[in-house]
C-alpha positions as CSV (number, residue, x, y, z in Angstrom):
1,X,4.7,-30.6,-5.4
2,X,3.0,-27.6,-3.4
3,X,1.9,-24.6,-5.7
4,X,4.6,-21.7,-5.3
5,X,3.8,-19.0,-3.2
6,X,3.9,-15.5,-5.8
7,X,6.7,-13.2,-4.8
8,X,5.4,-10.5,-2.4
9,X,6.2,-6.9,-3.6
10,X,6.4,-3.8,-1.1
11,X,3.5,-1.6,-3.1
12,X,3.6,2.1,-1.9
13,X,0.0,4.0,-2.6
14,X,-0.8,7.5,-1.8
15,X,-3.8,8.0,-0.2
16,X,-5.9,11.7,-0.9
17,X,-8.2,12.9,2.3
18,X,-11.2,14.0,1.1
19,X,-11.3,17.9,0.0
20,X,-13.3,19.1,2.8
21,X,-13.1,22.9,1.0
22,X,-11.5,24.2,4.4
23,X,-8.1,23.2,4.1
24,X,-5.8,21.3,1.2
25,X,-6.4,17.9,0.9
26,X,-3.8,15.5,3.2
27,X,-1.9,13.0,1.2
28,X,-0.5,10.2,3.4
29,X,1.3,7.3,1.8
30,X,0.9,4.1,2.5
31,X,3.3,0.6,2.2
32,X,1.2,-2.9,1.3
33,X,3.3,-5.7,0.6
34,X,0.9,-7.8,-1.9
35,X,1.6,-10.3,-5.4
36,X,0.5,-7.3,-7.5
37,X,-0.1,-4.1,-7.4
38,X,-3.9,-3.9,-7.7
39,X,-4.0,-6.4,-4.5
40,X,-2.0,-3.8,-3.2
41,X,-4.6,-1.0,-3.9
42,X,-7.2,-2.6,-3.1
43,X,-5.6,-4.0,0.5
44,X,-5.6,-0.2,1.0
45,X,-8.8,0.8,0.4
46,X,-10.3,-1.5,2.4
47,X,-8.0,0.3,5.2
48,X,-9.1,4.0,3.7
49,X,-12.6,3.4,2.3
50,X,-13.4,7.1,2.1
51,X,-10.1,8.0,0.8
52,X,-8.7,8.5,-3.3
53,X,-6.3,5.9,-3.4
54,X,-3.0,5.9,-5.8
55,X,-0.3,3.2,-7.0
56,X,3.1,5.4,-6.4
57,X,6.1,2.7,-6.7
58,X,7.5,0.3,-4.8
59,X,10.0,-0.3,-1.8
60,X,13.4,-2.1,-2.7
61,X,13.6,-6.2,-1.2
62,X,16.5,-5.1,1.3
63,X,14.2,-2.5,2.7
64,X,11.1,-4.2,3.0
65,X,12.7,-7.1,4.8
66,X,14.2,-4.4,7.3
67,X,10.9,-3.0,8.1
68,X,9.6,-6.6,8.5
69,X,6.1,-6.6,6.0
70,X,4.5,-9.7,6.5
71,X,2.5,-10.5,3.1
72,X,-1.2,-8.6,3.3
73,X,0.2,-6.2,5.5
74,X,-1.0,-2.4,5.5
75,X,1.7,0.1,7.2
76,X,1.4,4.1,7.1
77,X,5.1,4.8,6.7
């Protein structure tokens, strides 16, 4: 029997531009539908290397679904 896919969770991170001194720092937040949520950090980064990344929640199932996350996607919502 094939191994079972792990369920796919809709990870929302907040993502910290760097202070640049001039202005405040812009906070964007990010959705990345991953097994867990350090896949899901880390799927961020790699989109926002230069960025502070944070783990913030999660988006309900029905929700998810309706904005159509495929599994390793990366979506600024």
């Amino acid at each position: 029997m094939p191994a079972k896919k792990p369920k796919q969770t809709a990870f929302t991170v907040a993502v910290s531009a760097a202070d640049d001194g001039a202005s405040p720092p812009a906070t964007r937040v990010y959705v990345a539908m991953a097994a867990d949520p350090l896949a899901a950090v880390a799927a961020v980064q790699a989109v926002a290397p230069e960025a502070a990344v944070e783990l913030s929640g999660t988006l309900s199932d029905r929700l998810a679904a309706r904005l159509r996350l495929r599994p390793g996607e990366v979506r600024p919502i």
